[in-house]
Backbone as ProteinMPNN parsed JSONL, in Angstrom:
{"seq_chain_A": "XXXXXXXXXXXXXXXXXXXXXXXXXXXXXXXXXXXXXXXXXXXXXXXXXXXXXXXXXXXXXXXXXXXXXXXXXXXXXXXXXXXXXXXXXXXXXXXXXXXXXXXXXXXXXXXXXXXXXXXXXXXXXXXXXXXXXXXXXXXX", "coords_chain_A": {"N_chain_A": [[-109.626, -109.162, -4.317], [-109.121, -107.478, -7.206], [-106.647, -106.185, -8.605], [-104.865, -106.585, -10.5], [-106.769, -106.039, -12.918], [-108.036, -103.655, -12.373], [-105.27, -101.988, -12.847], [-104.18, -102.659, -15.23], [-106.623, -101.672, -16.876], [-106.086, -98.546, -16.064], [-103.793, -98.032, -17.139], [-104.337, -98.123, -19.964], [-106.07, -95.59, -20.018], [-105.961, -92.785, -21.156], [-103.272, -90.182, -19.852], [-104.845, -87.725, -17.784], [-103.878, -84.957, -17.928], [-103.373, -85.563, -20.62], [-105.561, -86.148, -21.944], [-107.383, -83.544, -21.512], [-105.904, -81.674, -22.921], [-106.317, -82.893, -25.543], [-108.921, -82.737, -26.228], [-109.207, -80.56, -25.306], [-107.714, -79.285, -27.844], [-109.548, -80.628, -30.182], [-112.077, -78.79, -29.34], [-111.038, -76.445, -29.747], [-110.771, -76.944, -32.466], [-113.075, -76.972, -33.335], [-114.324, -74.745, -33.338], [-112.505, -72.835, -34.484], [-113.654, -73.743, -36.923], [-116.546, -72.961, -37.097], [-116.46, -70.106, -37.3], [-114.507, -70.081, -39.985], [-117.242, -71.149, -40.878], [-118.793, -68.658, -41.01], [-117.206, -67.147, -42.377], [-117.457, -68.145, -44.953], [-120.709, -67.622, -45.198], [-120.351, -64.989, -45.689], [-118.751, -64.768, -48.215], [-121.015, -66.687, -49.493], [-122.758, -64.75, -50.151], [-122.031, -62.613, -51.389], [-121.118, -64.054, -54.135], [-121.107, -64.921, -57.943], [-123.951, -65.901, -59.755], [-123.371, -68.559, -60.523], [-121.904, -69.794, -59.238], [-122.704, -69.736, -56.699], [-124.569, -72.239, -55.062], [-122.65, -74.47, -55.03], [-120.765, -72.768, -53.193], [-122.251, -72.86, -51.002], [-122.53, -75.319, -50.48], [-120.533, -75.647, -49.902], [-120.173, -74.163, -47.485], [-121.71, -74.983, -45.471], [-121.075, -77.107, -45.005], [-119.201, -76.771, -43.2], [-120.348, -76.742, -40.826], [-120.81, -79.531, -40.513], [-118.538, -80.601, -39.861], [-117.668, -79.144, -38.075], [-119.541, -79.812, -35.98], [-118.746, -82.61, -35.86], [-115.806, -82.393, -34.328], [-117.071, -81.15, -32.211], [-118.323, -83.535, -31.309], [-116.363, -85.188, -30.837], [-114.698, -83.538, -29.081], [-116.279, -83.28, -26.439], [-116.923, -86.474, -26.255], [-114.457, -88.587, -26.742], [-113.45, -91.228, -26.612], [-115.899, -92.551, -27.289], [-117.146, -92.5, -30.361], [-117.287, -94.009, -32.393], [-114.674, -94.569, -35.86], [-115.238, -91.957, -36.45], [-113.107, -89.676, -35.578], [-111.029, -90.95, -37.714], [-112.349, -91.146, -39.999], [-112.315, -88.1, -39.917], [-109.652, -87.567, -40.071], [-109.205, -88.722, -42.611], [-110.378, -88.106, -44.455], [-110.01, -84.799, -43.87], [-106.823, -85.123, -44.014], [-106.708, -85.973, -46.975], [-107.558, -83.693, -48.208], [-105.424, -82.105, -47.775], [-103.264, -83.054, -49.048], [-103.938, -82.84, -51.471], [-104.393, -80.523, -52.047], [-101.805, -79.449, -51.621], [-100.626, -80.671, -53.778], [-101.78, -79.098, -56.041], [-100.86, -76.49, -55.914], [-100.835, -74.377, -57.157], [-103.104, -73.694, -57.797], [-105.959, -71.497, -57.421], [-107.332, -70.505, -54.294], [-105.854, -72.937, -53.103], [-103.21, -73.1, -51.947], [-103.798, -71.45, -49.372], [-105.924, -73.708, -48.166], [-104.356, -75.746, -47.633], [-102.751, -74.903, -46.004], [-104.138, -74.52, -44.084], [-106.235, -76.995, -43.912], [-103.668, -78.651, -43.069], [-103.435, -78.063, -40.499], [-105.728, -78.629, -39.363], [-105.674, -81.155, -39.545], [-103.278, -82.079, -38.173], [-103.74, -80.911, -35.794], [-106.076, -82.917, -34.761], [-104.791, -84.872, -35.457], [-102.972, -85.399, -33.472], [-104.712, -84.872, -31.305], [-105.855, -87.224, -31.456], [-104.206, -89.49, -30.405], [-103.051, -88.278, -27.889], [-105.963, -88.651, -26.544], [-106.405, -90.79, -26.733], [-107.676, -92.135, -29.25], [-108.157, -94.311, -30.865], [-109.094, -96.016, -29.028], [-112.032, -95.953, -28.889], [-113.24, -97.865, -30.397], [-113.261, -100.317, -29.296], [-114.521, -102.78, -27.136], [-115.754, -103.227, -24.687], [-116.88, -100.833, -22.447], [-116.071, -99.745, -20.245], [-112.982, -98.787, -20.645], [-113.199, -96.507, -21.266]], "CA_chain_A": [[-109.164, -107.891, -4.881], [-108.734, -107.736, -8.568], [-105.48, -105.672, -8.856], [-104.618, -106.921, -12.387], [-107.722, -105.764, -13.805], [-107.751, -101.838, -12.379], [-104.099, -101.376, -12.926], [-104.766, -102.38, -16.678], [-107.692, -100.275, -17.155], [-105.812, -97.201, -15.675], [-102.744, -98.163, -18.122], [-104.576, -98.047, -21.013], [-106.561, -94.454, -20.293], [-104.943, -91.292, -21.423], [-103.357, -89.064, -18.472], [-105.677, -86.546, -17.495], [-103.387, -84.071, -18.719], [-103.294, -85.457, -22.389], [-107.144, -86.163, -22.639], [-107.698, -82.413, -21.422], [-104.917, -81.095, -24.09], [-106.545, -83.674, -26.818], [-110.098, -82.553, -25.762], [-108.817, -78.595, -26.326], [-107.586, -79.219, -29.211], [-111.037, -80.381, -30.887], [-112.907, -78.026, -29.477], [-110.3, -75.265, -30.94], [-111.148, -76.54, -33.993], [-114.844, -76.833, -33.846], [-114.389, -73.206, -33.045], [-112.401, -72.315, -35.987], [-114.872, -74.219, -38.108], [-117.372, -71.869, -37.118], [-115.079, -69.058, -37.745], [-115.001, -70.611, -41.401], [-118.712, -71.205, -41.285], [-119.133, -67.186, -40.905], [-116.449, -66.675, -43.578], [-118.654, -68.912, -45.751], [-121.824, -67.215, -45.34], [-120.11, -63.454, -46.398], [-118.56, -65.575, -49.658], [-121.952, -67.246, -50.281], [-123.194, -63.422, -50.251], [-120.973, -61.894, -52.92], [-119.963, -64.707, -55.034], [-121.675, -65.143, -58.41], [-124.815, -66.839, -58.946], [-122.874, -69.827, -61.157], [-120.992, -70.488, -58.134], [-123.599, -69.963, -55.181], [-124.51, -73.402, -54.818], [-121.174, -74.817, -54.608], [-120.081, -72.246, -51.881], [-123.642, -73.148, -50.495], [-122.52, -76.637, -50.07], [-118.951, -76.071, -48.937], [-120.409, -73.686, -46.37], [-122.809, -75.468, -44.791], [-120.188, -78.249, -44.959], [-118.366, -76.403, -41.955], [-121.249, -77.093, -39.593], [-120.974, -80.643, -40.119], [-117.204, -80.455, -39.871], [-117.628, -77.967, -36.363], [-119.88, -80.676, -35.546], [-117.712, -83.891, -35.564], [-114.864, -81.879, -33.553], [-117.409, -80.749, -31.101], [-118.79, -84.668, -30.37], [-114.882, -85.823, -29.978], [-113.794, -82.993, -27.694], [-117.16, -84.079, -25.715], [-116.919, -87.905, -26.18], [-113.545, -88.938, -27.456], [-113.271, -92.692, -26.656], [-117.36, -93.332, -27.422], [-117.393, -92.24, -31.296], [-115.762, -95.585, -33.614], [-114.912, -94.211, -36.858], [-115.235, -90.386, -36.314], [-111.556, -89.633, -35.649], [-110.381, -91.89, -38.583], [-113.117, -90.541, -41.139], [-111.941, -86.799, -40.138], [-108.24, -87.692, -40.806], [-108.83, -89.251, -44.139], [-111.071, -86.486, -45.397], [-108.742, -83.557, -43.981], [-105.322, -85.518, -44.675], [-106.855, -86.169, -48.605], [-107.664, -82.459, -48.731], [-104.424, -81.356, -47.566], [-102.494, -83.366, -49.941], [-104.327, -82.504, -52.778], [-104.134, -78.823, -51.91], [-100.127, -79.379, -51.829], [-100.084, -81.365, -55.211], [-102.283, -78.381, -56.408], [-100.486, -75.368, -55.026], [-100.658, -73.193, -57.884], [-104.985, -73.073, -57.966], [-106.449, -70.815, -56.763], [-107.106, -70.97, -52.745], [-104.84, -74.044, -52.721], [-102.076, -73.229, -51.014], [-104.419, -71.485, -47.51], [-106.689, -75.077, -48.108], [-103.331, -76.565, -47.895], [-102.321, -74.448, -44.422], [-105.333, -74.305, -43.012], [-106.112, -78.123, -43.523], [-102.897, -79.001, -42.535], [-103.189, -77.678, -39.292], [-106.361, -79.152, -38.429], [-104.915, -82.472, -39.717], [-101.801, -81.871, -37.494], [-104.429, -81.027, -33.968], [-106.786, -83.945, -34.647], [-103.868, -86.633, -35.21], [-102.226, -85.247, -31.9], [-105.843, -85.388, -30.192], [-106.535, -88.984, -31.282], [-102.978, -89.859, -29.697], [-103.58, -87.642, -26.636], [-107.132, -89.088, -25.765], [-106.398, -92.886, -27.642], [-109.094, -91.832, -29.741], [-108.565, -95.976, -31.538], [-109.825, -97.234, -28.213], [-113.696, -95.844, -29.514], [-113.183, -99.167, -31.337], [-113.142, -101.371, -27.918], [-116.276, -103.203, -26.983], [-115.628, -102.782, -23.073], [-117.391, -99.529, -21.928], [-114.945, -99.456, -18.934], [-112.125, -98.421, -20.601], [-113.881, -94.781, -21.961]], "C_chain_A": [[-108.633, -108.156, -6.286], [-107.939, -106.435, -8.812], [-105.248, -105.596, -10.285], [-105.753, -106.184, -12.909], [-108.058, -104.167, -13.709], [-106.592, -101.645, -12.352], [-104.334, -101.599, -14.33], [-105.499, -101.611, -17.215], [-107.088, -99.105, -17.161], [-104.713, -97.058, -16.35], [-103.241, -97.415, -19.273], [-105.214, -96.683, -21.293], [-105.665, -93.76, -20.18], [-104.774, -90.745, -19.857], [-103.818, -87.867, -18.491], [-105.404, -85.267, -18.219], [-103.622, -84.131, -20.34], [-104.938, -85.507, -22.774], [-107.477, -84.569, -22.278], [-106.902, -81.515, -22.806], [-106.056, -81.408, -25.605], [-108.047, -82.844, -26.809], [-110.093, -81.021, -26.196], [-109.039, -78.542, -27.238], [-108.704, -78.752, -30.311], [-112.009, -79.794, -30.389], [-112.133, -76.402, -30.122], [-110.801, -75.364, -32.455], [-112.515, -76.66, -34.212], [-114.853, -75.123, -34.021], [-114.001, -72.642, -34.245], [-113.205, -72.612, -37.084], [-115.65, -72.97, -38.215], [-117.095, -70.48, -37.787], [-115.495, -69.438, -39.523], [-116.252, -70.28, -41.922], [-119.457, -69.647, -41.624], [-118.573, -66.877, -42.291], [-117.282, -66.935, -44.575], [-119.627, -68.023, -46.176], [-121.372, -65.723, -46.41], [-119.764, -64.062, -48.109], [-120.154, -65.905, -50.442], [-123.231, -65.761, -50.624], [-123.193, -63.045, -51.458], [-120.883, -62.742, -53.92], [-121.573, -64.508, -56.421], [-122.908, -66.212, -58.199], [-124.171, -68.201, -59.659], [-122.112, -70.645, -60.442], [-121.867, -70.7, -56.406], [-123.9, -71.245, -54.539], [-123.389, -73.977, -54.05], [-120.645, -74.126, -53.318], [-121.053, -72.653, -50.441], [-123.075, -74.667, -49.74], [-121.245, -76.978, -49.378], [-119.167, -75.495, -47.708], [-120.822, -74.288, -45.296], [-122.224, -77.303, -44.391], [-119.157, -78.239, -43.342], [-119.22, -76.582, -40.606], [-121.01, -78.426, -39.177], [-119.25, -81.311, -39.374], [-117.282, -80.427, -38.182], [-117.848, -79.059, -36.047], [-119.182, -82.028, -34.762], [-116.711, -83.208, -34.471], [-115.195, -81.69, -32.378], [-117.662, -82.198, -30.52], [-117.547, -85.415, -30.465], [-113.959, -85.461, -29.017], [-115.105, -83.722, -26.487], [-116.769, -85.524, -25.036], [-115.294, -88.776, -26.992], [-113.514, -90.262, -27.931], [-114.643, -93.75, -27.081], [-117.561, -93.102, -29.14], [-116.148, -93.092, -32.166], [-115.867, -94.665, -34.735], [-114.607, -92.72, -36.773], [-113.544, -89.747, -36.912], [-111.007, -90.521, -37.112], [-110.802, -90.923, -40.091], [-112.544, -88.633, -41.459], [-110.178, -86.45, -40.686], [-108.02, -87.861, -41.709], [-109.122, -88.314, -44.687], [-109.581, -85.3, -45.277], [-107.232, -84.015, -44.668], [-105.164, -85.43, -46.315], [-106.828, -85.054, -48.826], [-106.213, -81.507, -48.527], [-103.103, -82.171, -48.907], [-102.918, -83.221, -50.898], [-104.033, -81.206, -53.085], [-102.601, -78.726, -52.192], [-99.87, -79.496, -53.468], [-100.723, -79.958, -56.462], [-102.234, -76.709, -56.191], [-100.722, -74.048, -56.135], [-101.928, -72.703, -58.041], [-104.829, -72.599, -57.095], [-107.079, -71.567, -55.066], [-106.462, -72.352, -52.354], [-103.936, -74.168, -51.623], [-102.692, -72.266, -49.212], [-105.102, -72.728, -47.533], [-105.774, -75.833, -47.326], [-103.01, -76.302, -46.499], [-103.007, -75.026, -43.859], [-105.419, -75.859, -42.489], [-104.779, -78.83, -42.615], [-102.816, -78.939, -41.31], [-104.654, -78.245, -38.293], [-106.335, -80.578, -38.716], [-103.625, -82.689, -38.568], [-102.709, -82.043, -35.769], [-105.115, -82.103, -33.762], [-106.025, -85.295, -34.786], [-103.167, -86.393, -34.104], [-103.248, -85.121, -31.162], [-105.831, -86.647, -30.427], [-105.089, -89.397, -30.563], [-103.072, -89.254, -28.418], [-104.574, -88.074, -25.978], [-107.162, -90.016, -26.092], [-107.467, -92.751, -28.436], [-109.333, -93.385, -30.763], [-109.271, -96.392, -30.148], [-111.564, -96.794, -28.538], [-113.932, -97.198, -29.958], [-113.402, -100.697, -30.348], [-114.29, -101.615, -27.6], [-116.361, -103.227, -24.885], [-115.766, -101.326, -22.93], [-116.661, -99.032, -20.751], [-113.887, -98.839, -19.145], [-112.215, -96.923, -21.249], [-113.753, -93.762, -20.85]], "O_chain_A": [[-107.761, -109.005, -6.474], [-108.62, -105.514, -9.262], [-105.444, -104.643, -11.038], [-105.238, -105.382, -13.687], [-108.303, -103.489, -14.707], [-106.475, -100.742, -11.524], [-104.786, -100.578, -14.847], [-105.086, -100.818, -18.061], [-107.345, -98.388, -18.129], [-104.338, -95.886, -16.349], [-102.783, -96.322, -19.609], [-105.147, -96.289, -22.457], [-104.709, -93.854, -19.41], [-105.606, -90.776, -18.95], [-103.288, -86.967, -19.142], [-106.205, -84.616, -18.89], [-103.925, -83.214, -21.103], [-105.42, -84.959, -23.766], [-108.151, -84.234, -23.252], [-107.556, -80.771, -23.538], [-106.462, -80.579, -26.42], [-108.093, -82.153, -27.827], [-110.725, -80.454, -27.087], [-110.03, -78.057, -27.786], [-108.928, -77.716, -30.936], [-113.083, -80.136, -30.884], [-112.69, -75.526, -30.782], [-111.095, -74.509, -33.29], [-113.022, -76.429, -35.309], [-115.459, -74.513, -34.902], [-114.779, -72.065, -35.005], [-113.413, -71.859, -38.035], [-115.535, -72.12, -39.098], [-117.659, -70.025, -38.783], [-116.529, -69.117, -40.109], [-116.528, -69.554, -42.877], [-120.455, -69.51, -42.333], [-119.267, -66.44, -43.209], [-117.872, -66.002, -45.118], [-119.59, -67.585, -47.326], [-121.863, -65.448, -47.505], [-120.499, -63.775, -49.053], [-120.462, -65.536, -51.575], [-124.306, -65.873, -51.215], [-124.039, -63.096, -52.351], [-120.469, -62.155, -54.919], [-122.699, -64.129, -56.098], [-123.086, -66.998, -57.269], [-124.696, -69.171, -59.113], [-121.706, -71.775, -60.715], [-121.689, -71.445, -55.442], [-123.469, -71.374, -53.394], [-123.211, -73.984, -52.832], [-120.128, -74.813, -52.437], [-120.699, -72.719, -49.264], [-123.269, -74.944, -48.557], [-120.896, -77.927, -48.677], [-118.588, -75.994, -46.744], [-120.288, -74.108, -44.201], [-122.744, -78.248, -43.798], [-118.65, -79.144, -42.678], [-118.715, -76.551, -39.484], [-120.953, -78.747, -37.99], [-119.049, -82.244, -38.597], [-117.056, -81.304, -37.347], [-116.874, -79.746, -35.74], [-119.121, -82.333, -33.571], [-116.992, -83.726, -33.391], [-114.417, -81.833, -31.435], [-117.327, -82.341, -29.344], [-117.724, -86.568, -30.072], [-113.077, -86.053, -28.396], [-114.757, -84.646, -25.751], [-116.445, -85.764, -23.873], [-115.492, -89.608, -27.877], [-113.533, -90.603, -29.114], [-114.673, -94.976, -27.19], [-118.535, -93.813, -29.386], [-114.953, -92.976, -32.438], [-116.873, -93.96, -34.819], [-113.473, -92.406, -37.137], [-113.056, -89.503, -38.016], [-109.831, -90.167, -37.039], [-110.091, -90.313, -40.89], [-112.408, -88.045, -42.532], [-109.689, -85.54, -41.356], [-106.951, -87.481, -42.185], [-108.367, -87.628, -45.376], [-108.647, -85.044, -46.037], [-106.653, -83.427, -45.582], [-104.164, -85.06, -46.93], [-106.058, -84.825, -49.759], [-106.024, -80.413, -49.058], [-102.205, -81.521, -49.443], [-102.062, -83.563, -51.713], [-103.531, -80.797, -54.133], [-102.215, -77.893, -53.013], [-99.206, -78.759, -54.196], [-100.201, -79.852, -57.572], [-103.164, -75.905, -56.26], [-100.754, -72.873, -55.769], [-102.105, -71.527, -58.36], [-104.062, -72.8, -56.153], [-107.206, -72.761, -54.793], [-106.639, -72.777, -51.213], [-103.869, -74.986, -50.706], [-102.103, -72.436, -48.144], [-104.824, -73.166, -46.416], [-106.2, -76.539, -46.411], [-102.954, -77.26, -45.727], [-102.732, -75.987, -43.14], [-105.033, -76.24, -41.384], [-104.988, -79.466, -41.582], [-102.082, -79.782, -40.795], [-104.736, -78.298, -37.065], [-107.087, -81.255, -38.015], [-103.242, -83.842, -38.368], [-102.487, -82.873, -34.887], [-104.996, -82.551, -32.622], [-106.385, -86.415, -34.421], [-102.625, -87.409, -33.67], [-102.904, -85.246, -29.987], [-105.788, -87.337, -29.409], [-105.616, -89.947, -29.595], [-103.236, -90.175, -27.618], [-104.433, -88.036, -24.755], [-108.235, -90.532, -25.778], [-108.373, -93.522, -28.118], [-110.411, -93.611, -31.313], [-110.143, -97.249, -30.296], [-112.318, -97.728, -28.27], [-115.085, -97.597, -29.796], [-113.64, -101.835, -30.751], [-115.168, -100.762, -27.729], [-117.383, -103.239, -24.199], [-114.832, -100.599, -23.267], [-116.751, -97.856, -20.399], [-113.45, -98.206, -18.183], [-111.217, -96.343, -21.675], [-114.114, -92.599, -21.035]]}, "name": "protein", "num_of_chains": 1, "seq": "XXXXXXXXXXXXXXXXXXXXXXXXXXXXXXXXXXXXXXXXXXXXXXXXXXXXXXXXXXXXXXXXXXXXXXXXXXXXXXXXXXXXXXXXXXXXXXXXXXXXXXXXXXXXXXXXXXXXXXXXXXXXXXXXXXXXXXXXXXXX"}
């Protein structure tokens, strides 16, 4: 009977409760992405054409966004990198938005990010979202 080795394992995975919470979370925000992604489209409607592009590329930016959120509420502990890459991006955009409060849409960039900076560093803590990084498939 190897005791030591399934009481470790069952240490190290999130409790049910927090991987279901953490797991919410990012699919809340894939959801709002989308949400976004709609907003987007009406913007990339109206806006000039010197700016179409650009809204073109931030729009269509929210899919890939949705995306990532949707394959970590899915797969939390199987995607290395993911979680890390979405913290740096959002965390950089939210502190820039702060340091930049007086441009224009700055200070909702600044909310908004913030808040899906705030659910995705309390999912990766909720579901261990560093163990993705573990080369043992057992502990996922």
């Amino acid at each position: 009977m190897n005791v030591g080795t399934d009481v470790s394992a069952a240490v190290r995975r999130p409790a049910p409760w927090a991987d279901r919470i953490g797991r919410t979370l990012m699919a809340l925000d894939a959801v709002a992405t989308l949400v976004a992604f709609a907003g987007g489209v009406m913007i990339m409607i109206s806006v000039s054409d010197d700016r179409v592009i650009t809204e073109a590329w931030r729009t269509f930016a929210y899919i890939v966004f949705a995306g990532l959120w949707a394959i970590l509420a899915i797969a939390p502990r199987r995607q290395w990198g993911l979680w890390e890459l979405l913290l740096l991006q959002k965390g950089a955009i939210t502190v820039y938005s702060f340091t930049m409060w007086d441009m224009p849409d700055a200070s909702s960039t600044a909310l908004i990010d913030l808040a899906v900076t705030v659910t995705t560093a309390a999912a990766y803590v909720l579901c261990r979202g560093w163990y993705a990084w573990r080369t043992d498939a057992s502990d996922r």
